[in-house]
TORMIVO-75219 format. One record per residue (C-alpha): residue in one letter; z, y, x. Coordinates in steps of 0.2 Angstrom, whole numbers. Layout:
N
<r residu="A" w="Z" v="Y" u="X"/>
...
//
This chain:
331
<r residu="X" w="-1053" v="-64" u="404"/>
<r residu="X" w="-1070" v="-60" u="396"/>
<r residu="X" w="-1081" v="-71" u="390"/>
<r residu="X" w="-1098" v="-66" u="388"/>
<r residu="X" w="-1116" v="-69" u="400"/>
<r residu="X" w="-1110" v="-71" u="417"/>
<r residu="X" w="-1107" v="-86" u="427"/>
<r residu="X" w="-1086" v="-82" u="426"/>
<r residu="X" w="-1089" v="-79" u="409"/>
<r residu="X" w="-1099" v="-94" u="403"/>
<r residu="X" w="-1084" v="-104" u="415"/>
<r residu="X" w="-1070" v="-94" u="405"/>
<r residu="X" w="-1079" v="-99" u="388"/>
<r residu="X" w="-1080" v="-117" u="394"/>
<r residu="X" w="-1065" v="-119" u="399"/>
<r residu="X" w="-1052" v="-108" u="388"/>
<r residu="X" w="-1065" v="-106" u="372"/>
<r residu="X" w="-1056" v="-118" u="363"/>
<r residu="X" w="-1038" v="-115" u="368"/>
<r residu="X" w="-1036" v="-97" u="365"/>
<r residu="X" w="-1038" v="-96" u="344"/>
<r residu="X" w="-1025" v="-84" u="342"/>
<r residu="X" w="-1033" v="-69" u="334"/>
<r residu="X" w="-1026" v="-58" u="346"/>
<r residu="X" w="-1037" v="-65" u="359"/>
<r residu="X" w="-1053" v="-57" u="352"/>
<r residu="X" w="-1061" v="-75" u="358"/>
<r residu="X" w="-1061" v="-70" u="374"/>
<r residu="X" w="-1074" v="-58" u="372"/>
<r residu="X" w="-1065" v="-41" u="377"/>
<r residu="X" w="-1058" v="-34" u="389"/>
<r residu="X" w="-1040" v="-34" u="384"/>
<r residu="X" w="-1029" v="-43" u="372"/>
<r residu="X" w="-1021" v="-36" u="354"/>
<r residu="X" w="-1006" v="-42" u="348"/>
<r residu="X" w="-993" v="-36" u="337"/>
<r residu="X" w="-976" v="-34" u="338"/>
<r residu="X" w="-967" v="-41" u="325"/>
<r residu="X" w="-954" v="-29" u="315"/>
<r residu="X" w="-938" v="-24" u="323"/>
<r residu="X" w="-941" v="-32" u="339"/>
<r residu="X" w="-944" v="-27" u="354"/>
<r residu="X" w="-954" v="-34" u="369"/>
<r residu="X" w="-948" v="-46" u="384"/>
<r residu="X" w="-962" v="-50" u="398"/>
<r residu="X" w="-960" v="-60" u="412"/>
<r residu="X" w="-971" v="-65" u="425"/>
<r residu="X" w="-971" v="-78" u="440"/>
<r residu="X" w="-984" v="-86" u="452"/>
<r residu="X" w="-987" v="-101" u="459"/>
<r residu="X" w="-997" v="-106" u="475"/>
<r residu="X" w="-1002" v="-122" u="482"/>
<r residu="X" w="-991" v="-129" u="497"/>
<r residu="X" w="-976" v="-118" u="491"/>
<r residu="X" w="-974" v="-120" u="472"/>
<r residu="X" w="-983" v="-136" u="470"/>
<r residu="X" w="-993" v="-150" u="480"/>
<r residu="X" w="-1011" v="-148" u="483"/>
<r residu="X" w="-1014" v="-163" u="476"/>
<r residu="X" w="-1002" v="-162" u="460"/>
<r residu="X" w="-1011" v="-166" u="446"/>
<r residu="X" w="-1020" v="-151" u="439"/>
<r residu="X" w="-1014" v="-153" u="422"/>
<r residu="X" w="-996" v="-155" u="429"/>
<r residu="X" w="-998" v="-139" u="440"/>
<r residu="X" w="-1005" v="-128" u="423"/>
<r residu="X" w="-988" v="-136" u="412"/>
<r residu="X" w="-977" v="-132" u="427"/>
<r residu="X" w="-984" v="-114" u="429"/>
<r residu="X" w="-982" v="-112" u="408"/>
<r residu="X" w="-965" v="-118" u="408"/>
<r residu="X" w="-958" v="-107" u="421"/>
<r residu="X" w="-964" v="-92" u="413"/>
<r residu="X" w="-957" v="-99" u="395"/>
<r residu="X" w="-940" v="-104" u="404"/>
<r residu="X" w="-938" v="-84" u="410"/>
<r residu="X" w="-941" v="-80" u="390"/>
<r residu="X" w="-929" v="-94" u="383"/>
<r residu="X" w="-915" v="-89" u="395"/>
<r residu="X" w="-917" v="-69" u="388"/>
<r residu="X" w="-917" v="-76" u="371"/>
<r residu="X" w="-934" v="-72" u="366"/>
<r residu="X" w="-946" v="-82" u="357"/>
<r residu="X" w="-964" v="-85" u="362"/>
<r residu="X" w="-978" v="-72" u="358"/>
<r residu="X" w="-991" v="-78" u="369"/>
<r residu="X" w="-997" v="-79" u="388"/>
<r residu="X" w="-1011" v="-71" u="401"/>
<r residu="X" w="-1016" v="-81" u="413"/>
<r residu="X" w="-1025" v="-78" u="431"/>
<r residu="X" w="-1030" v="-93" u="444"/>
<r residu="X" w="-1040" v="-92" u="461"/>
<r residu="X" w="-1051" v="-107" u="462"/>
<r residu="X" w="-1052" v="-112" u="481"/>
<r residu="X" w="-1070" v="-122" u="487"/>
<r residu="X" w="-1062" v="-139" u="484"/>
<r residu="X" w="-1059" v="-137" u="467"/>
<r residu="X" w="-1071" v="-146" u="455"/>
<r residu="X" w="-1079" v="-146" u="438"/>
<r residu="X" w="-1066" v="-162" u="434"/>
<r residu="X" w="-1050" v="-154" u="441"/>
<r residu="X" w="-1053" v="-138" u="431"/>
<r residu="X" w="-1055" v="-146" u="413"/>
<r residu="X" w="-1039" v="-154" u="417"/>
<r residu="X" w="-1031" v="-138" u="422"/>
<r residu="X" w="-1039" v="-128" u="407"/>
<r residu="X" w="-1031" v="-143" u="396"/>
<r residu="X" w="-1015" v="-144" u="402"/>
<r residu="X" w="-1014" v="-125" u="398"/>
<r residu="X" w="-1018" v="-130" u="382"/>
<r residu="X" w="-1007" v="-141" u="379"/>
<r residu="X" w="-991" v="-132" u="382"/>
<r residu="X" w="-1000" v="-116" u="372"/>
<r residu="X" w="-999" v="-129" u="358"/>
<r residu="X" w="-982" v="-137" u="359"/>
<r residu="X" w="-973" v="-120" u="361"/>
<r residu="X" w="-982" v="-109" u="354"/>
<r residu="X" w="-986" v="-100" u="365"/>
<r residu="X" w="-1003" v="-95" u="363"/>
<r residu="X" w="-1017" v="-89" u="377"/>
<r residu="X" w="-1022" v="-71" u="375"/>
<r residu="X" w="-1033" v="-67" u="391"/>
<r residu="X" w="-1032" v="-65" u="408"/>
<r residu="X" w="-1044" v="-68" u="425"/>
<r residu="X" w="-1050" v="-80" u="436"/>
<r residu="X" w="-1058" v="-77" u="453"/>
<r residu="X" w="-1065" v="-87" u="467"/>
<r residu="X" w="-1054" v="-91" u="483"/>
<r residu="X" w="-1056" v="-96" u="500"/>
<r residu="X" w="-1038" v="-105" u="496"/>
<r residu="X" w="-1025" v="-110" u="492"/>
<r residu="X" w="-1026" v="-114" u="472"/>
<r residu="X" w="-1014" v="-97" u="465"/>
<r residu="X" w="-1009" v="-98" u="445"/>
<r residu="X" w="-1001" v="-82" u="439"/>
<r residu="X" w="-995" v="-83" u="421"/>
<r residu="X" w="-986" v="-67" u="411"/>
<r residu="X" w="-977" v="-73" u="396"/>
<r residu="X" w="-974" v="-62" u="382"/>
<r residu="X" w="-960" v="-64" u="369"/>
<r residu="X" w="-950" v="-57" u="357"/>
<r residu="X" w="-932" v="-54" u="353"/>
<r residu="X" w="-923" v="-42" u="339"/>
<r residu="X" w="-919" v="-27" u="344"/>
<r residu="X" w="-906" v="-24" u="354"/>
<r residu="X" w="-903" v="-42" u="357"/>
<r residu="X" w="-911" v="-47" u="373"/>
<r residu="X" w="-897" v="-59" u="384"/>
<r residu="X" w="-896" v="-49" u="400"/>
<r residu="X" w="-891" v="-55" u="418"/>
<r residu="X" w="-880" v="-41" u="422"/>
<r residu="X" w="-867" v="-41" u="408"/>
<r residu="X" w="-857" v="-57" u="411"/>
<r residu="X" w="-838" v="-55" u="407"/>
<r residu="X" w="-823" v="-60" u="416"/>
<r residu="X" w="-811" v="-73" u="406"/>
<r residu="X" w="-828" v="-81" u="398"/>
<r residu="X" w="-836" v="-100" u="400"/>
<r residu="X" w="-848" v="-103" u="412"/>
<r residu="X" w="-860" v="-114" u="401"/>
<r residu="X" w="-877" v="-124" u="410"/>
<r residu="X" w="-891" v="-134" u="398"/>
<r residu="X" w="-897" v="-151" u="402"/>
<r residu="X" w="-895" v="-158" u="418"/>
<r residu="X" w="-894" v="-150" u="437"/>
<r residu="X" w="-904" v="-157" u="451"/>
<r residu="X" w="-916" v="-168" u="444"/>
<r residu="X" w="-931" v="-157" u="452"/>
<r residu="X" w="-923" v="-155" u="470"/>
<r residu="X" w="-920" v="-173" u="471"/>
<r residu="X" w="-938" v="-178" u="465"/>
<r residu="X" w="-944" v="-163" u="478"/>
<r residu="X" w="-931" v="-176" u="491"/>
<r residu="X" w="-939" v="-191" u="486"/>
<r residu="X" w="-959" v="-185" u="486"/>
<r residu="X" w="-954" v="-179" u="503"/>
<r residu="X" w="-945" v="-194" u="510"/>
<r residu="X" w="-946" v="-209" u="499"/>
<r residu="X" w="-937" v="-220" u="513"/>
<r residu="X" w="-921" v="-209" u="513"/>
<r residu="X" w="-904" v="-220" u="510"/>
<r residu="X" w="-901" v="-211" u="492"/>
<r residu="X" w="-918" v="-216" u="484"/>
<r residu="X" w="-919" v="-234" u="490"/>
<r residu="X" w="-906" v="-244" u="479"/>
<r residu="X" w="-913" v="-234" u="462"/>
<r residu="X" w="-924" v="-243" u="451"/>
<r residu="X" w="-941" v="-238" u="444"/>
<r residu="X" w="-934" v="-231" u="429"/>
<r residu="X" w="-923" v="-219" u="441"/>
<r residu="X" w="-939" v="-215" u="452"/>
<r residu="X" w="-950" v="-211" u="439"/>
<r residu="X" w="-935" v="-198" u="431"/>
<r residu="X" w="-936" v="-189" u="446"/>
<r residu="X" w="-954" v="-187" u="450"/>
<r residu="X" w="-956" v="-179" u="433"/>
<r residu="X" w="-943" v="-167" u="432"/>
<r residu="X" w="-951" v="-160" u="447"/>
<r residu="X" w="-966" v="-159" u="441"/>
<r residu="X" w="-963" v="-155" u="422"/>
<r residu="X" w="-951" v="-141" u="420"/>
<r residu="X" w="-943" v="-143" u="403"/>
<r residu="X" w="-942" v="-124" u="397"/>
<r residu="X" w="-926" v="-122" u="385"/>
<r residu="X" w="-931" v="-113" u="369"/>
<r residu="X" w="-922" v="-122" u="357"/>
<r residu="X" w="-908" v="-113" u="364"/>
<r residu="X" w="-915" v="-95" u="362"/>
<r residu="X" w="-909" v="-89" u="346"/>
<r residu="X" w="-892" v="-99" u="348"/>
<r residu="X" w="-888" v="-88" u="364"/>
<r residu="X" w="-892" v="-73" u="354"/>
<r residu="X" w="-877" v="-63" u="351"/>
<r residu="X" w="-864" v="-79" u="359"/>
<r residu="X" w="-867" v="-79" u="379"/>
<r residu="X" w="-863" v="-62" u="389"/>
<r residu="X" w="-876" v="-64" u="400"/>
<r residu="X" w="-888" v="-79" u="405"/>
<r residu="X" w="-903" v="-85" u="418"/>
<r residu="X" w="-914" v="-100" u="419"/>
<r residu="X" w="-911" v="-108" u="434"/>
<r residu="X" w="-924" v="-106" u="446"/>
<r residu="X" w="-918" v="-105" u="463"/>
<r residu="X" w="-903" v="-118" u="462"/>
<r residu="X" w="-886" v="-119" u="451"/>
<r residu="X" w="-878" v="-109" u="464"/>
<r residu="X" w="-887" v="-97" u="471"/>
<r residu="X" w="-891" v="-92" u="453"/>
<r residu="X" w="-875" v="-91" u="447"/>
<r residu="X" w="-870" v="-79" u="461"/>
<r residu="X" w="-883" v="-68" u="458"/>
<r residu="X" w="-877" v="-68" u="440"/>
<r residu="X" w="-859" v="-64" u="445"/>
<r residu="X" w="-863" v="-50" u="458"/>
<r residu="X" w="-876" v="-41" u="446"/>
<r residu="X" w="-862" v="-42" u="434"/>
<r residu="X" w="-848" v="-37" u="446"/>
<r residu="X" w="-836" v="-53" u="440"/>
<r residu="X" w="-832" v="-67" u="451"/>
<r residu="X" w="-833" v="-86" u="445"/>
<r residu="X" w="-827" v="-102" u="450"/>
<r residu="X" w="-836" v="-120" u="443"/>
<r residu="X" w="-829" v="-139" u="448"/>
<r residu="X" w="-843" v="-148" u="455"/>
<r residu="X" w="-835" v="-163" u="446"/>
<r residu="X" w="-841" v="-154" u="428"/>
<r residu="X" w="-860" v="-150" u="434"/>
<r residu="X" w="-872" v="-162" u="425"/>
<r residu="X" w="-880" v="-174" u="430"/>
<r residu="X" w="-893" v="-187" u="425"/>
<r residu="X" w="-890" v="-205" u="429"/>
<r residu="X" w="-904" v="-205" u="442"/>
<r residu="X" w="-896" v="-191" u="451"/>
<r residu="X" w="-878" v="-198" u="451"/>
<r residu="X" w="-883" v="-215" u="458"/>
<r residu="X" w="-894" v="-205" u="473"/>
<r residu="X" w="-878" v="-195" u="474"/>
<r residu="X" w="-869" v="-209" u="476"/>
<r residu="X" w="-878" v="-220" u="489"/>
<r residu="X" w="-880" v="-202" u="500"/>
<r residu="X" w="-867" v="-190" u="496"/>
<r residu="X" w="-877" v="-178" u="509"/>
<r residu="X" w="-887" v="-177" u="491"/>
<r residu="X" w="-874" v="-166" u="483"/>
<r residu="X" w="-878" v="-152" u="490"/>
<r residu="X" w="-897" v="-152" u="485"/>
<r residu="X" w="-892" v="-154" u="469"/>
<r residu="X" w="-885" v="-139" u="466"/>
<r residu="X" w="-894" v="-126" u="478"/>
<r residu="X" w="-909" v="-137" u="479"/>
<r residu="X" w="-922" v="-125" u="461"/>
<r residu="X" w="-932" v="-128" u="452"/>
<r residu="X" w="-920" v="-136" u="438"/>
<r residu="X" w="-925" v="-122" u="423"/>
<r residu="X" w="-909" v="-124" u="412"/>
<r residu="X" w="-902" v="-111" u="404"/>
<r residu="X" w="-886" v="-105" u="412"/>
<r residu="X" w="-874" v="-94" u="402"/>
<r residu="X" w="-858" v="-86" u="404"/>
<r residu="X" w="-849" v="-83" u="385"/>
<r residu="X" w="-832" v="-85" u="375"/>
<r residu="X" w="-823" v="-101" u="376"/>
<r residu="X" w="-824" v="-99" u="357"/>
<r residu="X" w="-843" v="-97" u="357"/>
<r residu="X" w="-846" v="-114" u="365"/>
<r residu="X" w="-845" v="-125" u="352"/>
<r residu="X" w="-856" v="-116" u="339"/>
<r residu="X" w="-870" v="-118" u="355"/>
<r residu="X" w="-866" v="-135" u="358"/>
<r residu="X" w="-870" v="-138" u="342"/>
<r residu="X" w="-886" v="-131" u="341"/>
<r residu="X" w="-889" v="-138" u="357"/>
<r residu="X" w="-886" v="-156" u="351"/>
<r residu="X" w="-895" v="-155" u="337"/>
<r residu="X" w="-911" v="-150" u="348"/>
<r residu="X" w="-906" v="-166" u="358"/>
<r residu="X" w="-900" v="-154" u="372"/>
<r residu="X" w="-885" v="-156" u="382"/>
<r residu="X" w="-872" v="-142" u="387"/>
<r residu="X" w="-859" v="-143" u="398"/>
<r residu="X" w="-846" v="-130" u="403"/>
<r residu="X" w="-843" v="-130" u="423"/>
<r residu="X" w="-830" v="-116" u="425"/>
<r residu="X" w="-827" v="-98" u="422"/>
<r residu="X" w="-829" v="-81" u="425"/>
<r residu="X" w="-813" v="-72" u="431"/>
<r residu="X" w="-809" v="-52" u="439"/>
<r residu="X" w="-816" v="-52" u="459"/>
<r residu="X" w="-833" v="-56" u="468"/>
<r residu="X" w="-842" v="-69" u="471"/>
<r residu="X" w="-843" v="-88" u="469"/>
<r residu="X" w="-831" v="-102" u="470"/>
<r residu="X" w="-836" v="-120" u="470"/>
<r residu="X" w="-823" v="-134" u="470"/>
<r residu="X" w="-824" v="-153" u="472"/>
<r residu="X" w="-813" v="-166" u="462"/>
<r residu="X" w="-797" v="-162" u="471"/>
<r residu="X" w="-798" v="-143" u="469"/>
<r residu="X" w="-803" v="-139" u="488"/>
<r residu="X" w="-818" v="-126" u="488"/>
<r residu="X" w="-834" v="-134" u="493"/>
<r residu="X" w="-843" v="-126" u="511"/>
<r residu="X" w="-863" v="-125" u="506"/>
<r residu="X" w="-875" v="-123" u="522"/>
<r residu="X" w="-887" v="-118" u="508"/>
<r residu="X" w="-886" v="-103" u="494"/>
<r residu="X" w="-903" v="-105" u="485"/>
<r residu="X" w="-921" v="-106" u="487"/>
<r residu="X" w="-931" v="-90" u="495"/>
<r residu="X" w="-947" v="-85" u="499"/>
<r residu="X" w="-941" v="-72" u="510"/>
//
């Protein structure tokens, strides 16, 4: 992403001249980024990429699809412990896409650049036939030898989950099928809840230095509460059991729950939640739920980790829950 004479330069400048300051940037003007690396810590990327009528409505608001596409990236970064260096961005821009919609885009990028500090360093933009594609890489950094991996979760320990589960599927549900018996007795309010957790991930990195030497292993949750935790568990060769009784919950969600229990289920393999899950110590979890508090963020412990293979999920009485559904795929 170079700004300089030609007509994608003059639309990079335009658009992105006044959001990427950071000095590592070079203004846009070279080819490549510069960015230091602070002492004694070492790099964490992460990349992921969104497309039109898979990720994201067509018609979502163009400054809710470029905060959707930054937070995803950020979540991957929070979950690993890592704070924010920076991002690169790419877009296609299909024929449909005007002058209006891409000032909205380029401002909701910066925006989030802003309020997480996450700054943008460069990238590409090319033109499409369609659909609108954003691909974000985020960079971050974490002391050495610190990164929270997936693959190292240990039997005996918490299984530990941020904020509340669902929210996104059930907003997904209800933008899908506004009539559907678990969305008609909910208030505005309730609606409104919904709506925006699908559409405005809430990336977790308050909790990125408190995981830091307390969870085993964590992962944002992406794909769905349970299909994520199992592929925790199976990278790390333990086994787990969780009570859905303990997943969290917003008050939206358990009154949908409520009037259609079928919604249960979307809940916890529906994605798209972004919370931090963790497997630690049963004496670790305080000290994180403290933290957490304090940045106004809830943790909950849902089960534990224990010798064996795969995952467990119980309901109120103890009886193991059947789930047509694992997690999201693309494949």
């Amino acid at each position: 992403m170079a700004a300089g004479d030609s007509g994608e330069d003059k639309l990079i400048a335009r658009l992105f001249g006044s959001v990427a300051t950071h000095p590592g940037a070079l203004g846009l003007k070279d080819d490549a980024a510069l960015l230091a690396v602070p002492p004694g810590h070492e790099l964490v990327l992460t990349k992921d990429a969104l497309v039109a009528g898979v990720h994201f409505f067509p018609d979502d608001p163009p400054a809710s699809i470029a905060r959707k596409a930054m937070r995803v990236n950020l979540s991957d970064l929070a979950a690993k412990g890592a704070d924010p260096l920076g991002v690169l961005l790419a877009f296609a821009i299909p024929p449909d896409m005007d002058a209006a919609a891409l000032e909205a885009f380029a401002g909701g990028i910066g925006a989030d650049a802003t309020l997480y500090g996450a700054p943008l360093l460069g990238g590409d933009t090319v033109r499409t036939p369609g659909p609108f594609t954003v691909s974000i890489t985020a960079l971050g950094a974490v002391p050495t030898g610190q990164m929270v991996r997936r693959a190292t979760a240990r039997p005996g320990e918490a299984i530990v989950v941020s904020g509340t589960i669902g929210d996104s599927a059930l907003g997904l549900a209800l933008r899908l099928d506004p009539a559907r018996s678990g969305f008609a007795g909910l208030d505005s309010a309730s609606l409104d809840h919904l709506r925006d957790r699908y559409l405005h991930p809430r990336p977790r990195l308050a909790l990125a230095r408190p995981l830091r030497g307390r969870a085993s292993a964590a992962m944002d949750v992406s794909d769905g509460l349970v299909g994520d935790l199992r592929k925790l568990l199976s990278a790390s060769g333990v086994a787990g059991t969780i009570e859905a009784s303990r997943v969290p919950f917003s008050a939206a969600a358990r009154a949908a729950i409520a009037a259609e229990p079928a919604l249960l289920e979307t809940a916890l393999t529906g994605g798209d939640d972004y919370e931090i899950l963790a497997v630690m110590p049963d004496h670790e979890v305080s000290a994180f739920s403290t933290f957490a508090t304090a940045a106004g963020i809830g943790v909950s412990v849902i089960g534990h980790t224990h010798e064996g293979e795969g995952l467990s999920v119980r309901d109120g009485d103890g009886a193991e829950l059947t789930l047509a559904r694992g997690s999201f795929s693309h494949f």
